[in-house]
C-alpha positions as CSV (number, residue, x, y, z in Angstrom):
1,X,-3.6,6.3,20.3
2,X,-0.1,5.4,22.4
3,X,0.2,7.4,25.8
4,X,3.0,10.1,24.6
5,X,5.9,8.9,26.9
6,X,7.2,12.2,28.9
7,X,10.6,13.5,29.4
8,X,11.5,16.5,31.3
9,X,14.5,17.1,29.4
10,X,12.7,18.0,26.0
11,X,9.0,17.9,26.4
12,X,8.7,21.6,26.8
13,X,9.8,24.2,25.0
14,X,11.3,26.0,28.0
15,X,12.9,23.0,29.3
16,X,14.7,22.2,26.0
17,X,15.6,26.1,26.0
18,X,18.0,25.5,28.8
19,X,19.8,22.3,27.1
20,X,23.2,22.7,25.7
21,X,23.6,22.6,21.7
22,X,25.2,19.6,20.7
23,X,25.4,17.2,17.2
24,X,24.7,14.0,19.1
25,X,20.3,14.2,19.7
26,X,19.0,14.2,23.2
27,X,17.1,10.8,23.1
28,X,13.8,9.3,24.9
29,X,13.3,5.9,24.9
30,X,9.7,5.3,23.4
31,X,9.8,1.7,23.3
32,X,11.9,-1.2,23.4
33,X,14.5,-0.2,20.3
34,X,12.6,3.4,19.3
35,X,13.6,6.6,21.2
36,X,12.5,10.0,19.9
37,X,15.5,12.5,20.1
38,X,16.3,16.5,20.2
39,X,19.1,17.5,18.4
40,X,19.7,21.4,19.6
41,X,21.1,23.9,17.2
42,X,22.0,27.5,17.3
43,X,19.3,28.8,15.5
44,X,16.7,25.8,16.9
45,X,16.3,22.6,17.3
46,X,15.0,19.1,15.1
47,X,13.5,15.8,15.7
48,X,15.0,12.9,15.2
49,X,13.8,9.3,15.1
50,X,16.4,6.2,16.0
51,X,15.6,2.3,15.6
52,X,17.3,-0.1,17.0
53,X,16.8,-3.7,15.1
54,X,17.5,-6.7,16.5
55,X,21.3,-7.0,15.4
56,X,21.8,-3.2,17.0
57,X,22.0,-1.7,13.8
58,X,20.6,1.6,14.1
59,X,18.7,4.3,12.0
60,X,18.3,7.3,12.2
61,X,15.3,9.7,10.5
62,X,14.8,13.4,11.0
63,X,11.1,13.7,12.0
64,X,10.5,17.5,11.7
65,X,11.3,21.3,13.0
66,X,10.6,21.2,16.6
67,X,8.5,24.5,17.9
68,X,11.1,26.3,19.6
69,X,10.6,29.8,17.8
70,X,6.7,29.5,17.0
71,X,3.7,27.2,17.6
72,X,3.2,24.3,16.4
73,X,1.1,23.9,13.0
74,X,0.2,20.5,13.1
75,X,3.5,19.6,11.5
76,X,3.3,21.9,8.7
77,X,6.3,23.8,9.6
78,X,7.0,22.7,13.1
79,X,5.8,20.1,15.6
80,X,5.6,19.7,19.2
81,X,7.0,16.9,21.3
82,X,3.4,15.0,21.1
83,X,3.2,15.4,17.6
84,X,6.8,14.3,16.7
85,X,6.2,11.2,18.7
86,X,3.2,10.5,16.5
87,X,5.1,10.5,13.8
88,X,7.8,8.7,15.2
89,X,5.5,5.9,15.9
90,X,4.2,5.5,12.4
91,X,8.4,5.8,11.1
92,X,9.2,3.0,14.0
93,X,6.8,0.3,12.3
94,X,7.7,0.9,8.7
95,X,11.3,0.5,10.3
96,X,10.5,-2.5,11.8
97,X,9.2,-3.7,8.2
98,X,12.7,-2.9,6.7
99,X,11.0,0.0,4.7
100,X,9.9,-2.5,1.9
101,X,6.2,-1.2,2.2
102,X,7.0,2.4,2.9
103,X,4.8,4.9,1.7
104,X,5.9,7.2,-1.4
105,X,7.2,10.3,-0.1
106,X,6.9,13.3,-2.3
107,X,4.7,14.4,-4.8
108,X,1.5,11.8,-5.6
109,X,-1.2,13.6,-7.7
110,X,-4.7,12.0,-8.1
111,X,-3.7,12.3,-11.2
112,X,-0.4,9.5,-10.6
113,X,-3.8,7.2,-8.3
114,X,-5.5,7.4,-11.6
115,X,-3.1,5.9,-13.7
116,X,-1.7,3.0,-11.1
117,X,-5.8,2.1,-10.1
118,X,-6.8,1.6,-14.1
119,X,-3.5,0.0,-15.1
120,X,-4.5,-2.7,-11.9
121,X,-7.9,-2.4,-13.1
122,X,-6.8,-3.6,-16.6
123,X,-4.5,-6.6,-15.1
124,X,-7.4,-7.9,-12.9
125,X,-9.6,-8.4,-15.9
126,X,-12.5,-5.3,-15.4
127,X,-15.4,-5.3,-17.4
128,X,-16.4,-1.4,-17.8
129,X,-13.6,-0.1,-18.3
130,X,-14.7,2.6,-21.3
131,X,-17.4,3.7,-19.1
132,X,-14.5,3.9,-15.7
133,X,-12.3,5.8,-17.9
134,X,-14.9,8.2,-19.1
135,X,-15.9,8.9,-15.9
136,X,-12.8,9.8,-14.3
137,X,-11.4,12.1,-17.7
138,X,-14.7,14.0,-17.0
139,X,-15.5,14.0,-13.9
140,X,-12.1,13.5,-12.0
141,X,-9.3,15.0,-13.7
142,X,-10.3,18.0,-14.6
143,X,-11.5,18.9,-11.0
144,X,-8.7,16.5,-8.6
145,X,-5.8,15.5,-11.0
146,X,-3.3,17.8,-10.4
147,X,-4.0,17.9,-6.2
148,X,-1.3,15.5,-4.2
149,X,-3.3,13.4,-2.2
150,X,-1.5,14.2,1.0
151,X,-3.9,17.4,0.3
152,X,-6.9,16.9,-0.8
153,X,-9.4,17.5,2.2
154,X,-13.2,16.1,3.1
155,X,-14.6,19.3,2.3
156,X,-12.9,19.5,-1.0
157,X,-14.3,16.7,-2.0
158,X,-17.7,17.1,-0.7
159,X,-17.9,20.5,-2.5
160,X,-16.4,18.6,-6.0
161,X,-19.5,16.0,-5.4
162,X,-21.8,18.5,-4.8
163,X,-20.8,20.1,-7.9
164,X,-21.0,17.2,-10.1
165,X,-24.8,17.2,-8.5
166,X,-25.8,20.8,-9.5
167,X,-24.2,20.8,-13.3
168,X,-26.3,19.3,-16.2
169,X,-25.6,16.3,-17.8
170,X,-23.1,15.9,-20.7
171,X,-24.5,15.5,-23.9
172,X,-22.5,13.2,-27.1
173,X,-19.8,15.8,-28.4
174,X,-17.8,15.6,-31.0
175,X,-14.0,15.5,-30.4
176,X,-12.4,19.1,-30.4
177,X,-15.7,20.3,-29.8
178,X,-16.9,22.5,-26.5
179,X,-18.7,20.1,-24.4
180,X,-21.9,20.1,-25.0
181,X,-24.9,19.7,-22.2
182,X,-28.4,18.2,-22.3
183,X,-31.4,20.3,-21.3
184,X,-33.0,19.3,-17.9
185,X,-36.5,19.6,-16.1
186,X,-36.8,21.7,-12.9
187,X,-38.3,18.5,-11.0
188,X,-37.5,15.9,-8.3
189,X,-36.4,13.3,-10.5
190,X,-33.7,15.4,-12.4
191,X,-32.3,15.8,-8.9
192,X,-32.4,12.4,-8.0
193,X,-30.5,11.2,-11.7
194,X,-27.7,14.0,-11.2
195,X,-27.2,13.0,-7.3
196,X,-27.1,9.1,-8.8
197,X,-24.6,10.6,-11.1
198,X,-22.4,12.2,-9.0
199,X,-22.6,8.9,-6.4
200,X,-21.5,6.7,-9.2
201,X,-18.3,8.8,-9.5
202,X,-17.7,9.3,-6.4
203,X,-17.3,5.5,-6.0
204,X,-15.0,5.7,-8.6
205,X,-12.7,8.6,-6.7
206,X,-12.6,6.1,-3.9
207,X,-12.0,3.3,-5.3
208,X,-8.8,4.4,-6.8
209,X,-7.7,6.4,-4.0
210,X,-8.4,3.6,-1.6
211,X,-5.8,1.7,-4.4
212,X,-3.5,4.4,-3.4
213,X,-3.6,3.7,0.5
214,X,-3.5,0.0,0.2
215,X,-0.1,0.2,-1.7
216,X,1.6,2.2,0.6
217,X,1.3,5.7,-1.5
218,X,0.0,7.7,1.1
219,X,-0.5,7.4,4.9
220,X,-4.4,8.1,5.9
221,X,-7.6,7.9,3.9
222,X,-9.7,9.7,6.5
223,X,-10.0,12.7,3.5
224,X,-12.4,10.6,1.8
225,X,-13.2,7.9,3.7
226,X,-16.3,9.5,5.7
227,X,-17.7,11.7,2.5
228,X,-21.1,10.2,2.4
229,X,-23.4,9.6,-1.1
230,X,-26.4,11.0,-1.3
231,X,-29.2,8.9,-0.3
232,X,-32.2,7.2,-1.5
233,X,-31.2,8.5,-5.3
234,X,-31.1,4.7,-6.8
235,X,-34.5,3.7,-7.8
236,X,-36.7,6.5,-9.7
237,X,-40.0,7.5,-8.4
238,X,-42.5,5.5,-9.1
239,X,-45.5,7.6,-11.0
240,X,-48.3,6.7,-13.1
241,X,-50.5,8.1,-15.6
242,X,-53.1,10.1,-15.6
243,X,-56.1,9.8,-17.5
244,X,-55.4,12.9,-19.8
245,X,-51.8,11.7,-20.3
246,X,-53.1,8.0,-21.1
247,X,-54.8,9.0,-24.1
248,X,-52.2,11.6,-24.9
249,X,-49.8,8.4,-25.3
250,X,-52.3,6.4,-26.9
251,X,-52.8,9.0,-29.4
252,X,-49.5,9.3,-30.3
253,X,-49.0,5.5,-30.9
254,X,-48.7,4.1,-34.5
255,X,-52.3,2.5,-35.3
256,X,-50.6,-0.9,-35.0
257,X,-49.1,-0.6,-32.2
258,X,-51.9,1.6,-30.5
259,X,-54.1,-1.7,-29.6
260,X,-51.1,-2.9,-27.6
261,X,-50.6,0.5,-25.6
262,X,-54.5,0.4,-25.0
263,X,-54.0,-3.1,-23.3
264,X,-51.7,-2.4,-21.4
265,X,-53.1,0.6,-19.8
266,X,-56.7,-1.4,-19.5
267,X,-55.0,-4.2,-17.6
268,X,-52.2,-2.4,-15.7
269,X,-49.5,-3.6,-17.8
270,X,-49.6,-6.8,-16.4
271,X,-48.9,-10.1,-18.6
């Protein structure tokens, strides 16, 4: 992170309290065309962002509230001086880019990811895409769609895989039916399938938000970038037979095929 360049004039709250309201912004050079400036009002003052490009054009972007009247919130409702040269910075290199890869501002939905990631999905040719889109009108939408992704958070989407972990698995339903929902065992290995489950989905809910960030629809990633799978839920436990359930299968077996099953079992199912 850039050292936040200081400037007595409107660094502090008390010291910007003494300056003079004015139109024109109070400006601090930042770097070599960017300065971060305080325009003062009556009732408070703003942020403003100015870049300089190499034909001294300049433009100019209000950054935020600045936290005359109450403390700062991260950026929420007001920023401090720190904070609005943060945000500055990231404002000065999409300026520098001419805006042509500036992030959408306003409302983005996981809902809007979804359909951008499977229309790109469809155009570079994927291969599962029935089982994708199942997935997400399941699993994803229901739960995320309607969220912006400027708000979803790590824990709410820790606690949404979790979920997906705990619930049973769906079972074929008929369209305009209530969802129906298989039965489970109490064991280890019912565990291990759900978590699998809800790891396979999850992939999905990053791939296509990760689509979002690498086009320029939102800023950071960090929300979901460090949710972790479960682990160790990929291969199933290996377990075998006992004697009593060995001739419980072998009883079972049609008579023609019973001769097979024994053969197997005699030689460890080896070839």
């Amino acid at each position: 992170m850039a050292r936040t360049a200081r400037d007595a004039k409107i660094d502090t709250r008390s010291a910007r309290a003494k300056l003079a309201a004015r139109r024109e912004p109070y400006f601090k050079t930042i770097s070599k065309g960017c300065a971060l400036g305080y325009r003062r009002g009556s009732t408070g003052g703003t942020w403003i962002a100015r870049y300089t490009d190499e034909t001294n054009k300049k433009t100019t972007q209000a950054i935020g509230v600045a936290d005359d009247h109450m403390d700062s919130d991260g950026g929420a409702t007001c920023m401090t001086y720190a904070e609005a040269q943060r945000e500055a910075e990231v404002w000065f290199k999409r300026a520098a880019r001419g805006f042509e890869d500036a992030p959408q501002r306003g409302r983005y939905t996981v809902a809007a990811a979804v359909t951008d990631y499977l229309n790109d999905y469809i155009r570079r040719g994927g291969k599962a895409m029935d089982r994708t889109k199942g997935s997400i009108e399941a699993h994803i939408l229901p739960a995320l769609g309607d969220i912006d992704i400027e708000k979803l958070s790590r824990r709410k989407i820790e606690t949404w895989h979790e979920e997906i972990a705990k619930a049973p698995p769906r079972a074929r339903t008929r369209k305009g039916e209530a969802q129906r929902y298989q039965e489970t065992e109490d064991n280890e290995d019912a565990v291990r399938k759900r978590r699998n489950t809800a790891n396979r989905i999850l992939t999905i809910l990053k791939a296509l938000l990760n689509h979002a960030h690498s086009h320029r629809k939102v800023d950071s990633k960090e929300a979901w970038d460090t949710v972790k799978a479960f682990r160790n839920v990929n291969a199933a436990r290996i377990r075998y037979l006992n004697d009593d359930e060995a001739r419980r299968l072998v009883n079972a077996c049609d008579p023609d095929f019973r001769a097979l099953v024994q053969a197997a079992l005699l030689t460890g199912a080896r070839y």
